[in-house]
Structures are given as C-alpha cells and as structure tokens.
C-alpha positions, 0 to 999 in steps of 0.5 A, a space after each residue: 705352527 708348522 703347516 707340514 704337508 698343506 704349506 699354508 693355512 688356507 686350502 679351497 675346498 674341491 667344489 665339483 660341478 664347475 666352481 674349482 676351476 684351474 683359474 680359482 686353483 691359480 688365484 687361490 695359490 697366488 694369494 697364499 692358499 692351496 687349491 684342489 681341483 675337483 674330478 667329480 662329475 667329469 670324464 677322465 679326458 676332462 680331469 687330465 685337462 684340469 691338471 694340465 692347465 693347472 700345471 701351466 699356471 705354475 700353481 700348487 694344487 691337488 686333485 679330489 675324488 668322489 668314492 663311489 659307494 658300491 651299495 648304490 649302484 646295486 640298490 634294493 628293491 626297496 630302493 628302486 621303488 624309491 626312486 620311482 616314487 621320486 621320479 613321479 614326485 619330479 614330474 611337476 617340476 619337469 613340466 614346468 620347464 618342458 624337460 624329461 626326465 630319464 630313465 633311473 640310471 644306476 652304473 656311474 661310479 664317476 669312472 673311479 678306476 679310469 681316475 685312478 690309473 691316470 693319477 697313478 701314470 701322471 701323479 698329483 702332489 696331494 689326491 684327496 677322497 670323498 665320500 668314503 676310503 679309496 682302500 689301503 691298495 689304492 692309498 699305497 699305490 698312489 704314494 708309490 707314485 709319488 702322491 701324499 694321499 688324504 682322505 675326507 672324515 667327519 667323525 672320529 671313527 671316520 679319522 681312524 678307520 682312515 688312519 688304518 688305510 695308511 693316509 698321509 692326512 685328513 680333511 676334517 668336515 663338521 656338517 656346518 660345511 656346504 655341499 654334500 656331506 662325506 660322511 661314510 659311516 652310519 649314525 653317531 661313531 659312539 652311542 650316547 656320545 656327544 655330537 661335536 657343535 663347532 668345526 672346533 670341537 670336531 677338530 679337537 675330538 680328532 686330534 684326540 683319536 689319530 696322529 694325523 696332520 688334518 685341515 678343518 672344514 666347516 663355517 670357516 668364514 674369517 680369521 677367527 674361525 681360522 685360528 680356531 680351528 688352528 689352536 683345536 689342532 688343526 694345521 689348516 682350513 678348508 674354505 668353500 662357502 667363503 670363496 663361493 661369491 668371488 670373482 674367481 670362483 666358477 660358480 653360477 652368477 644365479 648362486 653368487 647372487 643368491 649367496 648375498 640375498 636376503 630373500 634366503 634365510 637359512 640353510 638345510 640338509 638335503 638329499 632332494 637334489 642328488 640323493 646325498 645329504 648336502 647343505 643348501 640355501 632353503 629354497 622351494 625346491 628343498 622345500 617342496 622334496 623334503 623325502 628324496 630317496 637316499 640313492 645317490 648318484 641315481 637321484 643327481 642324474 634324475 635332477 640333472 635336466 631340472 637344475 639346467 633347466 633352472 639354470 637357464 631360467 635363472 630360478 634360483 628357486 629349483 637350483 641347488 644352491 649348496 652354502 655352508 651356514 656362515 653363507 651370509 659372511 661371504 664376500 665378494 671380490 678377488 680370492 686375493 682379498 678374501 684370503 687377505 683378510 684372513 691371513 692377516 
C-alpha cells in the first residue's frame, strides 16, 4: 500500500503538555515512524525552539496546532455562571494543596495568529490542526509556503467540511483515542444514523465521503490494529496511548506509572480537567467533577495549579491522566521497540 503524503505507517500523535518532545519526535523517526511536535500550550518563542531542535536532529516531523474556538472566549452568560459555580466546586481541591485559584481567564487563543505568521515565514513539511479548521485562507497560505496541511476530524461531516477548506490530508480520531476529543461539530453527522464502534469503522465511513489520504487514530495498540485500520482505508496510524509509557516519551513518571497499575481499571470522558472532552484513566478527581462546564480553555487554566500541585505531590489521584481505552496494552521501553513490534 502507498503511504503517500505520511512516508510510513506509523505517526506519534502531537501530545501537548510536554509529552512529544523533539528527542520522542528523533526516536520515533529513527524507528520508522513520523513524529508531530505539539504547539499547544506553548508560546510562540517556545514552538520555534521545538522546530529548531528537531530540525538539528535530522528528523522527519510535523507541527500541531490548537484551533481556538471563538465561542469560548466570548462565553455567555450562562457560561460564566458556570464557571463560577465550578471554580467554588475546586476550592476543596485547592485547600488540600494550599494553591489558589485564579481568577476565570477568557482571552487565550493559544497565540493562534503568532503560530500562524511564524509557520508561514519558517515553514514545516506537515502542519496538522485540532479542534476545529484553520479556514481556507490559512490552509492556502501555509501550502503557498510550502506546508502539506491536515486537518483532525471525527466524523464524516467533520472529513468533508475539511475537505471543502482544501486539506492536503486527515487525521481520523474515533473517541477511543486518548486525550481531548477534536470533535468540532455538534451531535451525530446524520440523524438516526449509526455511530461508528471501532477505529475501523469510522476509517471506513470516511473513505466513503472524501477522496482524501488520512491516518487513523484511536486504540491502536499493536499490529492488528494497525492493519486494521490500513485495510479500512487508512494510509496510516496515529499512536499515542501506546507510546505513552516509553522511555522517550515526555510524560510524568506519575502517568507512565499509572498507565501500568491496575488500581486503575477504566477510562472516561471527561471535561473536569480543561473544559473539553478528553479521555482519561478514572481517577477520583474524574470521579469527584462529573459536570465540569463546557468552556475550554477557561476550565484548563482554573485546574492548572491543582494539576501541578498534584504533580509535585505525586497524587496520581487529582492529575489528568489522558489514556486511550487499549491503555493496558502499553509498553514500556524504547519507541525503537514498540513500533518494532508493530511494523513487523
């Protein structure tokens, strides 16, 4: 099977808050595999530093990059009372690590456009959006630079409302996959219509409704996943979860550690942590904040000084543990070995 655009059938998946470090992006590329560095959460200065060092390494790789939902940063009314109500809910947290919490902050668009205008003066084989389209202006901008863009769907309707803004590719994310969900469209693409179970099926459905090469993501944890998602369609896999526990990966010790304890048994969508859905092991925390507001970036910044509390106490309790649900598959040891196994 061609890989076309992606070189391989293996991509690490873009994991932000420290985790796709440009050493993980090096390893992943010496075994076989593309890496995407990860601009969320990080200054402009800080991204530019990320490319720089992976471009000395001699590494493949691409950047990733948070859209910023302009809805949340107008909220409404209702919204804000949301937030407020959430922010009293946190202050049991809070006083059991003598943190405060800060005031609701409602202006961080992740410095989108700053991103932008250094991509496109300094451009990156591959740049890949999440959390919704960057518009048609942007996608064609980047490719006059010299970028192959792709955007992150999770349905059908996502795939062709991306298709529309001139992709060069897709990222196909079915909700098994850990981490926040870059879902951008509401509700079911089709009413009445059935939800794809597997990684596979939601692979297959978006074969069916664009002409776009695209890499699968979602509980891939070993070589029949991957050609699984390969005979659906797809050209490639996006890893993360399976990746997580290695030596190279960036992660907490705290999160590797609990990817392999069976004191945790299940994982869950939450919103408790930054205000959008994403997938993490079931922890007390996840327990204890079942109706978090759906406002992010505002509820990540409230969490923030809980989760570095947490960190630093090594309560694997009250972090965000993000883990797709094939978590207990993970490995540890090099990325050498884990995508050794399932390249074959």
């Amino acid at each position: 099977m061609s890989q076309g655009i992606f070189g391989t059938r293996i991509i690490a998946a873009p994991m932000a808050g420290g985790t796709s470090t440009p050493g993980f992006v090096r390893a992943v590329y010496a075994a076989g595999g593309l890496g995407f560095l990860a601009a969320g959460y990080k200054g402009v200065a800080a991204m530019q530093a990320e490319i720089r060092a992976t471009r000395e390494s001699g590494a493949r790789f691409g950047m990733n990059v948070f859209v910023p939902d302009r809805s949340q940063l107008a909220p409404s009314a209702a919204v804000l009372t949301e937030l407020e109500a959430y922010r009293r809910e946190l202050r049991a947290d809070a006083l059991r690590y003598g943190v405060e919490l800060p005031p609701p902050r409602l202006d961080d668009d992740d410095e989108w456009q700053g991103k932008i205008d250094a991509l496109l003066a300094d451009p990156v084989e591959l740049v890949s959006f999440t959390f919704g389209l960057p518009g048609r202006d942007t996608v064609r901008a980047l490719q006059r630079a010299g970028s192959a863009v792709l955007a992150t769907v999770t349905t059908a309707a996502e795939a062709r409302q991306a298709a529309e803004q001139g992709v060069d590719a897709l990222v196909v994310q079915h909700g098994c996959a850990g981490g926040h969900s870059a879902a951008f469209l509401p509700g079911a693409e089709v009413a009445g219509s059935a939800v794809p179970v597997t990684t596979a099926e939601l692979a297959a459905a978006v074969r069916s409704a664009v002409a776009l090469p695209f890499a699968a993501a979602g509980g891939i944890m070993d070589a029949a996943g991957l050609e699984g998602v390969l005979a659906a369609g797809a050209q490639a896999a996006q890893l993360g979860t399976a990746l997580l526990r290695t030596d190279d990966s960036g992660a907490r010790q705290l999160h590797k550690d609990a990817l392999a304890s069976p004191h945790f048994t299940r994982t869950a969508l939450t919103r408790a942590f930054t205000g959008r859905p994403a997938r993490a092991l079931v922890n007390e925390f996840v327990r204890d904040h079942p109706a978090a507001p759906d406002a992010y970036p505002a509820v990540h910044h409230l969490t923030a000084p809980l989760r570095a509390a947490a960190a630093a106490a090594g309560d694997a309790e009250r972090l965000n543990l993000w883990a797709g649900t094939g978590w207990q598959q993970a490995r540890a040891g090099s990325v050498a070995e884990v995508l050794a196994a399932l390249l074959g």
